[in-house]
Backbone as CSV, one residue per row, in Angstrom:
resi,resn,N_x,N_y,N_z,CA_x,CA_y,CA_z,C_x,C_y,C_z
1,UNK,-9.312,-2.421,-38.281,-9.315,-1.730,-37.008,-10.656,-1.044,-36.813
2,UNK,-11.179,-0.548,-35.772,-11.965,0.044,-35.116,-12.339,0.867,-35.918
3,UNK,-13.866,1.344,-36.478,-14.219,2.707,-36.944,-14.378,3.584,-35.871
4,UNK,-14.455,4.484,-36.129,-14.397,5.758,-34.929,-13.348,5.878,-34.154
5,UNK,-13.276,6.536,-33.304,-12.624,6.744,-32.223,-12.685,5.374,-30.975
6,UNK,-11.233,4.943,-30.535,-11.939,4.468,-29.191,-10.984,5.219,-28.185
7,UNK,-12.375,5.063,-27.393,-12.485,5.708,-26.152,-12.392,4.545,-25.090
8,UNK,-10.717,5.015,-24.000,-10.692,4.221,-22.856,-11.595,4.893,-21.699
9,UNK,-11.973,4.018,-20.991,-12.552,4.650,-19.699,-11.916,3.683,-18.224
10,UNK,-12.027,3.963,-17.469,-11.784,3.439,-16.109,-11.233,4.244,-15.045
11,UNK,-11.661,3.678,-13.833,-10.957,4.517,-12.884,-9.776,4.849,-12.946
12,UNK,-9.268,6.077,-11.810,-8.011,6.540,-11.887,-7.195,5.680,-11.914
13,UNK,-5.981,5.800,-12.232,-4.938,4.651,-11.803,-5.032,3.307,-12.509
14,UNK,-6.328,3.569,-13.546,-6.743,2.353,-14.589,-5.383,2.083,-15.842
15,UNK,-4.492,3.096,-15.539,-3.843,2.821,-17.050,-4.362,3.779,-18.180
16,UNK,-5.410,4.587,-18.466,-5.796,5.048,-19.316,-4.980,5.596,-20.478
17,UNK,-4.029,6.615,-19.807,-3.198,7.652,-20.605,-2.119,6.449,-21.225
18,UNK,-1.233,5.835,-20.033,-0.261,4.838,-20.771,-0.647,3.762,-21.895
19,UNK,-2.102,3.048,-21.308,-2.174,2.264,-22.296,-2.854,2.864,-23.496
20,UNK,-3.169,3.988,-23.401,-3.649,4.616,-25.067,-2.506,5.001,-25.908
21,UNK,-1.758,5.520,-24.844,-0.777,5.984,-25.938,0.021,5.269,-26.564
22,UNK,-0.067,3.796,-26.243,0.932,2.596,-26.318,-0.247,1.856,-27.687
23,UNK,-1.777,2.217,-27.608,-2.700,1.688,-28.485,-2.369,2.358,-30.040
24,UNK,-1.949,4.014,-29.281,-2.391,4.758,-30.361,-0.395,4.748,-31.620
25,UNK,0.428,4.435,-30.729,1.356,3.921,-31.336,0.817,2.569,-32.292
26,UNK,0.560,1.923,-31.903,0.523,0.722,-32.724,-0.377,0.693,-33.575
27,UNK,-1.665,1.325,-33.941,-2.020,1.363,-34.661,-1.822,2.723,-35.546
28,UNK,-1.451,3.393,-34.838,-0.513,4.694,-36.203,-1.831,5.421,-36.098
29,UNK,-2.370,6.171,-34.781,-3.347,7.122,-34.629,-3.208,8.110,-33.899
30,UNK,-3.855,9.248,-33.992,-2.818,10.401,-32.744,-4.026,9.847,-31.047
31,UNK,-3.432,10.251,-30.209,-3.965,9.960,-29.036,-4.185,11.165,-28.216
32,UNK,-4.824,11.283,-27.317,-5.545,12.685,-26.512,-5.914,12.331,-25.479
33,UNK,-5.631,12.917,-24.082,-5.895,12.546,-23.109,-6.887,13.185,-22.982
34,UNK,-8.494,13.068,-22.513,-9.486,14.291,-21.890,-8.814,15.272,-21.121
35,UNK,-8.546,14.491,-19.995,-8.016,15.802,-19.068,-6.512,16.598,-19.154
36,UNK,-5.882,16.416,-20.175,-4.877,17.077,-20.759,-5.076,17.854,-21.845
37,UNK,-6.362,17.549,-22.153,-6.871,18.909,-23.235,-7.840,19.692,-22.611
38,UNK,-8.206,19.231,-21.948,-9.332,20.446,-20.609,-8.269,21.334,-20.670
39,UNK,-7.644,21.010,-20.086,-5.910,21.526,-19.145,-5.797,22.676,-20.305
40,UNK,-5.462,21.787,-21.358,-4.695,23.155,-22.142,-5.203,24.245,-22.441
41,UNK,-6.880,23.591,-22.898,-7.664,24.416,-23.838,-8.175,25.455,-22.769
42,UNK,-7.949,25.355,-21.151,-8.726,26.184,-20.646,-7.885,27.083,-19.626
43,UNK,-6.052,26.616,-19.974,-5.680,27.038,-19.227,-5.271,27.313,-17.781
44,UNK,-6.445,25.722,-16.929,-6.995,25.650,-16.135,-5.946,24.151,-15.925
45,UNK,-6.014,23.767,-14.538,-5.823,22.763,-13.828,-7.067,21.934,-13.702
46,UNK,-7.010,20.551,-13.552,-8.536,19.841,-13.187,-8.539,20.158,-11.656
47,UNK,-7.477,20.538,-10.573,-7.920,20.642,-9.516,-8.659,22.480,-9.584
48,UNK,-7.989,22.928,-10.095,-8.661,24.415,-10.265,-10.183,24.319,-10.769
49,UNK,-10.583,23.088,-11.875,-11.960,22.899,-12.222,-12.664,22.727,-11.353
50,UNK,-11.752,21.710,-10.411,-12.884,21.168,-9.400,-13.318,22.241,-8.465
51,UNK,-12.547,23.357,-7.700,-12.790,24.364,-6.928,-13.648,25.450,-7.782
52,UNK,-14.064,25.211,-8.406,-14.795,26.472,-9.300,-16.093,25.761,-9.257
53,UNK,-16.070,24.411,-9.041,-17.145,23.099,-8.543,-17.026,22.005,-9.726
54,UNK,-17.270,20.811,-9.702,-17.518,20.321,-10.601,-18.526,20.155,-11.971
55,UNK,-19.614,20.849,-11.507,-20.712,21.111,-12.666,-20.017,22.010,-13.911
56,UNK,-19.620,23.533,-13.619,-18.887,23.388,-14.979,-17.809,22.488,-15.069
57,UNK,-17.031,22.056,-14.825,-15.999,20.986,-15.207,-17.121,20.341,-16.023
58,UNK,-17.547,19.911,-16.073,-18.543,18.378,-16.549,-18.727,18.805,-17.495
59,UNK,-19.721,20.326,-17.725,-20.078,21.019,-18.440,-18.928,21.241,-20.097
60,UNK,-17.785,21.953,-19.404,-16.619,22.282,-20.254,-15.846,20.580,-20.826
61,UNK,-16.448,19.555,-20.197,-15.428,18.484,-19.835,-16.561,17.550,-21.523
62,UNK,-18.139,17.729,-20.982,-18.523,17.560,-22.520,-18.389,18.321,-23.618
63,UNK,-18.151,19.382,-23.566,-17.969,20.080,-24.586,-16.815,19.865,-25.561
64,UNK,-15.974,19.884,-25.309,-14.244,19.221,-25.165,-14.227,17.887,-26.012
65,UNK,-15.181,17.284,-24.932,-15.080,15.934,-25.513,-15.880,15.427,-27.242
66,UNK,-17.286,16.273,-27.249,-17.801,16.150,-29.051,-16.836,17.168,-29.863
67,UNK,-16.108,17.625,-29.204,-15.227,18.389,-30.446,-13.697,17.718,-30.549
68,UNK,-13.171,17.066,-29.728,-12.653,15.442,-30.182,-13.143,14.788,-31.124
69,UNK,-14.670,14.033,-30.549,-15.039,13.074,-31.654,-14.877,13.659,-33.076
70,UNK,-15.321,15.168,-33.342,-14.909,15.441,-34.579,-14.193,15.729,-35.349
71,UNK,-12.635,15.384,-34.799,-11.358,15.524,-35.555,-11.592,13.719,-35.991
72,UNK,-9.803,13.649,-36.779,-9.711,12.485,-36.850,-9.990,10.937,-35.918
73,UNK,-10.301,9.768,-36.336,-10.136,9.180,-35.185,-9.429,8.819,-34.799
74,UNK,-9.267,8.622,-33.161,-7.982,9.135,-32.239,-7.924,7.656,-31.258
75,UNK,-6.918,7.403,-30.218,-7.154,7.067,-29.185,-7.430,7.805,-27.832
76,UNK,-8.594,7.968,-27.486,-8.543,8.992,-26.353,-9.102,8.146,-24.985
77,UNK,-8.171,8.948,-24.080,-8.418,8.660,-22.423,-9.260,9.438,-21.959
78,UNK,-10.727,8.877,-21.740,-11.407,9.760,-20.670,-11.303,9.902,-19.361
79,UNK,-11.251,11.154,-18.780,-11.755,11.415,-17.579,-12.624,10.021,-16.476
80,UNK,-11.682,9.863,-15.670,-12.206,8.814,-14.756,-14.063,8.626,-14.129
81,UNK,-14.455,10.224,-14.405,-16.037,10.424,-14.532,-16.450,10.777,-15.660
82,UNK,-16.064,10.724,-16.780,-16.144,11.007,-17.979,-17.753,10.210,-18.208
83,UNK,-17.682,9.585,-18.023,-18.892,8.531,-18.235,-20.102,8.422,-17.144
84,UNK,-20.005,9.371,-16.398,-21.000,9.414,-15.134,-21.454,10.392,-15.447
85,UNK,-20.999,11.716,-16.241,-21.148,12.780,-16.525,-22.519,13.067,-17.121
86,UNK,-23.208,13.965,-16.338,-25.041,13.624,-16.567,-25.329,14.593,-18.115
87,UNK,-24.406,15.237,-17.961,-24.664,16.140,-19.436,-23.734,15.338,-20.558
88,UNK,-23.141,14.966,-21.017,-23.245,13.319,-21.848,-24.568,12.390,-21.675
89,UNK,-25.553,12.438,-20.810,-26.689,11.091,-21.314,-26.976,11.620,-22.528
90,UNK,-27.533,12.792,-22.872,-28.366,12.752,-24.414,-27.620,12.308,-25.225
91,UNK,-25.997,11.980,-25.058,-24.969,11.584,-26.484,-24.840,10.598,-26.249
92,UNK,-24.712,9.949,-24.982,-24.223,8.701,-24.544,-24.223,7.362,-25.848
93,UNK,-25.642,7.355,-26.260,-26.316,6.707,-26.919,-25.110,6.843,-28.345
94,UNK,-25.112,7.811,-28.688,-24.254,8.047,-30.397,-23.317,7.761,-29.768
95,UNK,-22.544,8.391,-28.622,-21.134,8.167,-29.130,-20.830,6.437,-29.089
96,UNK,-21.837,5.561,-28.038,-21.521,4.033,-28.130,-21.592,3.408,-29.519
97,UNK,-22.231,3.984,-30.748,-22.777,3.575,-31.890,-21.430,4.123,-32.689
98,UNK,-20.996,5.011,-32.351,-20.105,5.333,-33.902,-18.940,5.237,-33.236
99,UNK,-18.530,5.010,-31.921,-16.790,4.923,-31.626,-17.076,3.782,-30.879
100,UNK,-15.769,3.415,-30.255,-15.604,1.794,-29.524,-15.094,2.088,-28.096
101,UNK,-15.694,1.921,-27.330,-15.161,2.120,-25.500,-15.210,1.368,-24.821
102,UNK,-13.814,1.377,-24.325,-13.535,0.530,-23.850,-13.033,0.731,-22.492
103,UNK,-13.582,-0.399,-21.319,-13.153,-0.166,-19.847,-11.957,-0.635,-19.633
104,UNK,-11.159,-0.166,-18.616,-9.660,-0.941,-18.450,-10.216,-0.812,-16.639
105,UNK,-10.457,-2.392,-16.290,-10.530,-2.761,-15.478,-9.764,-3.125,-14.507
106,UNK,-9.824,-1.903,-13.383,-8.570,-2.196,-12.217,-9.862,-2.533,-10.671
107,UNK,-8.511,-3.161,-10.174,-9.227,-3.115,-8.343,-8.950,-1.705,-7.386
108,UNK,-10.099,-1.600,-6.818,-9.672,-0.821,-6.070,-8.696,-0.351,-5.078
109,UNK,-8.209,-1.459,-5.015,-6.606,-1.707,-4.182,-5.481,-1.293,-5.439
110,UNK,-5.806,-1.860,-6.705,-4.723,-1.627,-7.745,-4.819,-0.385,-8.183
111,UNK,-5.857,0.450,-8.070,-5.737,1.794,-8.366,-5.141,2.646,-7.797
112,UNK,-5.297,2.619,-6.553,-4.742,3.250,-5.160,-3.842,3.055,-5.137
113,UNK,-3.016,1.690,-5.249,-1.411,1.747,-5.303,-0.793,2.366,-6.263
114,UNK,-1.319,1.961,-7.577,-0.568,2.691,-8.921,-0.936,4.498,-8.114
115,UNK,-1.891,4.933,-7.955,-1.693,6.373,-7.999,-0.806,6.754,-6.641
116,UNK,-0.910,6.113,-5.575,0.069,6.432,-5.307,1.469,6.327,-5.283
117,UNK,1.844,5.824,-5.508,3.094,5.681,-6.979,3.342,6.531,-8.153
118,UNK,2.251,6.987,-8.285,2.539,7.936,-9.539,3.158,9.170,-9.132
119,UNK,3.346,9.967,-10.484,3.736,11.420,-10.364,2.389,11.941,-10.821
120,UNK,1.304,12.000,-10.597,0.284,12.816,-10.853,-0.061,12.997,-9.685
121,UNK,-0.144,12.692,-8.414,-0.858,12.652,-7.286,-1.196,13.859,-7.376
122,UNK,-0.786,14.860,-6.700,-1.146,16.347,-7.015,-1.968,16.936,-8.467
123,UNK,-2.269,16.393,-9.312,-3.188,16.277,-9.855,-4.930,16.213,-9.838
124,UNK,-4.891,15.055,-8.771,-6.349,14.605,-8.755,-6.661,14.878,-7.708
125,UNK,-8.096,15.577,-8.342,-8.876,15.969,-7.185,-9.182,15.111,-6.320
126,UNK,-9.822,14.031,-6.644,-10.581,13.087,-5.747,-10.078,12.596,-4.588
127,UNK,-8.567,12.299,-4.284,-7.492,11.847,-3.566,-8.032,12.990,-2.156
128,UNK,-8.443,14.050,-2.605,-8.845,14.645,-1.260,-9.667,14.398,-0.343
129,UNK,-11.078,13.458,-1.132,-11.958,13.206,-0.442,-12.003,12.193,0.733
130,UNK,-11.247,11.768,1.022,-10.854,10.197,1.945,-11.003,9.015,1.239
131,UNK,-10.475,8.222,1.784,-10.786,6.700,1.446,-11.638,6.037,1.264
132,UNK,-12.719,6.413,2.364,-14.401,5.584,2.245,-15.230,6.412,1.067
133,UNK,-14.837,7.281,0.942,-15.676,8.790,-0.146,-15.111,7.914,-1.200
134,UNK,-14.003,7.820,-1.784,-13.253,7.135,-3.267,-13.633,6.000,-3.215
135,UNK,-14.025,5.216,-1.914,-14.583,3.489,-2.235,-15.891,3.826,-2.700
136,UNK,-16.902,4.505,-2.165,-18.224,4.705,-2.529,-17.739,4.975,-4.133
137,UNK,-17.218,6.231,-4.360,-16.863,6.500,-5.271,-16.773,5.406,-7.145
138,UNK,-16.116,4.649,-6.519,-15.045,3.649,-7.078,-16.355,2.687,-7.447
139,UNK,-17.283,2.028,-6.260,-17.958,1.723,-6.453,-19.546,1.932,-7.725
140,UNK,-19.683,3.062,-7.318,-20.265,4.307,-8.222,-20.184,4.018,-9.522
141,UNK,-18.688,4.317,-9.998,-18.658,4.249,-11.353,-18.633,3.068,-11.811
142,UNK,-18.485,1.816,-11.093,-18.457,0.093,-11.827,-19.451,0.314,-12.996
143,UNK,-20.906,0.939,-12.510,-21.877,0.681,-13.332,-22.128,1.324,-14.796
144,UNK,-21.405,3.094,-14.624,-21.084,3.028,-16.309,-20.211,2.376,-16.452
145,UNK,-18.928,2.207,-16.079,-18.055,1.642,-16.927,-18.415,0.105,-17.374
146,UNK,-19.594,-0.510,-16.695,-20.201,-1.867,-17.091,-20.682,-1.673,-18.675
147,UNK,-21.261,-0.635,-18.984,-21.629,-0.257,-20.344,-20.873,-0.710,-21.130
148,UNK,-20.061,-0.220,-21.177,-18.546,-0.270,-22.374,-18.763,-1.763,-22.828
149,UNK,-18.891,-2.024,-24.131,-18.517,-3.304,-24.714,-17.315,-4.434,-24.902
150,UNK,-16.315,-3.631,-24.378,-15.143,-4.314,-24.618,-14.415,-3.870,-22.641
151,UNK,-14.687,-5.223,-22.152,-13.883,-4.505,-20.748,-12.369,-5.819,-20.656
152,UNK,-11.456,-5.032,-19.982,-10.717,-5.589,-20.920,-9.528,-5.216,-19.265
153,UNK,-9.363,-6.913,-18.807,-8.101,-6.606,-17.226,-6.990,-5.244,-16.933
154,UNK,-7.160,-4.468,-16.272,-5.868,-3.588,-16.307,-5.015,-4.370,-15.400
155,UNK,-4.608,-5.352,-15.023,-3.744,-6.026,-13.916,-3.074,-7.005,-14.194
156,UNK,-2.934,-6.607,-15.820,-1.796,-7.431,-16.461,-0.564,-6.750,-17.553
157,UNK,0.435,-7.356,-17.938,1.273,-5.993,-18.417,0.472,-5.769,-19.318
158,UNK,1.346,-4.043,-19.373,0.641,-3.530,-20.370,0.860,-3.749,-21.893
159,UNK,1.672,-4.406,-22.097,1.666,-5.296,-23.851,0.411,-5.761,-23.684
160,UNK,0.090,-6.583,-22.659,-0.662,-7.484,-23.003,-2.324,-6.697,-23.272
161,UNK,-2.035,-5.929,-21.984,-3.422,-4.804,-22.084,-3.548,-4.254,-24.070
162,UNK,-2.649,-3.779,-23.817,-2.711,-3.463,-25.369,-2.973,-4.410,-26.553
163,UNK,-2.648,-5.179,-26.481,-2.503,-6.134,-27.425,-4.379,-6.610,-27.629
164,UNK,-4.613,-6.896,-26.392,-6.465,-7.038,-25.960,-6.990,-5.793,-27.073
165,UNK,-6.716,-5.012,-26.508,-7.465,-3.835,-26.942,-7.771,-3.851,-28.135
166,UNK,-6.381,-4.069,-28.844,-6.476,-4.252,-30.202,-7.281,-5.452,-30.863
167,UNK,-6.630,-6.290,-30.398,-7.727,-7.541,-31.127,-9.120,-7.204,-31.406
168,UNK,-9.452,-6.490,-30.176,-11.080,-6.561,-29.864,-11.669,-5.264,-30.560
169,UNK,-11.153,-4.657,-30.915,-11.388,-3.669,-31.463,-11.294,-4.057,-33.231
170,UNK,-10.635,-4.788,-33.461,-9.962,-5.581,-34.930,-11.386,-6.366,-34.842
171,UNK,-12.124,-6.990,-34.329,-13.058,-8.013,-34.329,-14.522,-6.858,-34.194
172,UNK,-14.773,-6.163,-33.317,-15.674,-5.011,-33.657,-15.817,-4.823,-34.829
173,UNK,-14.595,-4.668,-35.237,-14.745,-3.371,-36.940,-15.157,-4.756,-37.771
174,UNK,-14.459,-6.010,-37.867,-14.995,-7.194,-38.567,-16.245,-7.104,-38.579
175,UNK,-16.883,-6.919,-37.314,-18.526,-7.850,-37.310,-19.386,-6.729,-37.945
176,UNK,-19.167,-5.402,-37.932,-19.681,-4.597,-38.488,-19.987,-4.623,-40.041
């Protein structure tokens, strides 16, 4: 399996939280959502982050995140900007070298439906901004999440999502 930590990334509504925690079952690892440990550790809501502005969010949101990498390794869900996040470039570089991240690739139509469908709606900030703001948006992030070495369909079940994950992560740790 995978050395380090892997780290899912993708837009909202990508699957992140479900399919980690479904990763982190099967391979017998604890799992962590980013924005459910913001949450706890700060007491704070991510929509409350966002009204305080997003720069500290980002701020508190890297901080959070290298003191993850240094527990055990985990399966963790980042933050849907987790990876746009300009105070992460100086780490960007390490954390791609010592953990495995991976994109879970949805459409922008498939995101939007799953979240609205979900029970998080009231959750996310972004849902406020309109439709054309979240397409720019949406658009936006294709290009980190292009980084990630392992991108991997969210628009198939999620066994199967999982099952990907794993392999590819099983073949990482091989070639190493």
């Amino acid at each position: 399996m995978s050395q380090g930590h892997i780290l899912l990334s993708g837009f909202m509504g990508s699957g992140k939280t479900t399919i980690g925690k479904m990763v982190a079952k099967e391979i017998i690892r604890p799992f962590h959502d980013l924005d459910e440990v913001i949450e706890q550790m700060s007491q704070q809501t991510i929509n409350e982050w966002f009204q305080l502005g997003e720069v500290e969010f980002r701020k508190y949101e890297k901080e959070l995140l290298l003191t993850l990498l240094g527990f055990e390794n985990a399966v963790i869900a980042l933050g849907g900007g987790t990876l746009s996040n300009t105070f992460l470039l100086p780490v960007i570089d390490m954390i791609m070298k010592q953990h495995t991240l991976v994109w879970l690739d949805v459409s922008f139509e498939e995101s939007m439906m799953r979240v609205k469908q979900g029970h998080h709606q009231h959750t996310r900030p972004l849902l406020y901004i309109g439709i054309e703001e979240l397409k720019k948006l949406y658009h936006a992030r294709q290009i980190t999440y292009k980084n990630a070495p392992i991108r991997v369909s969210a628009e198939q079940s999620e066994t199967q999502i999982t099952k990907e994950i794993i392999h590819y992560c099983t073949m990482i740790h091989l070639q190493k």
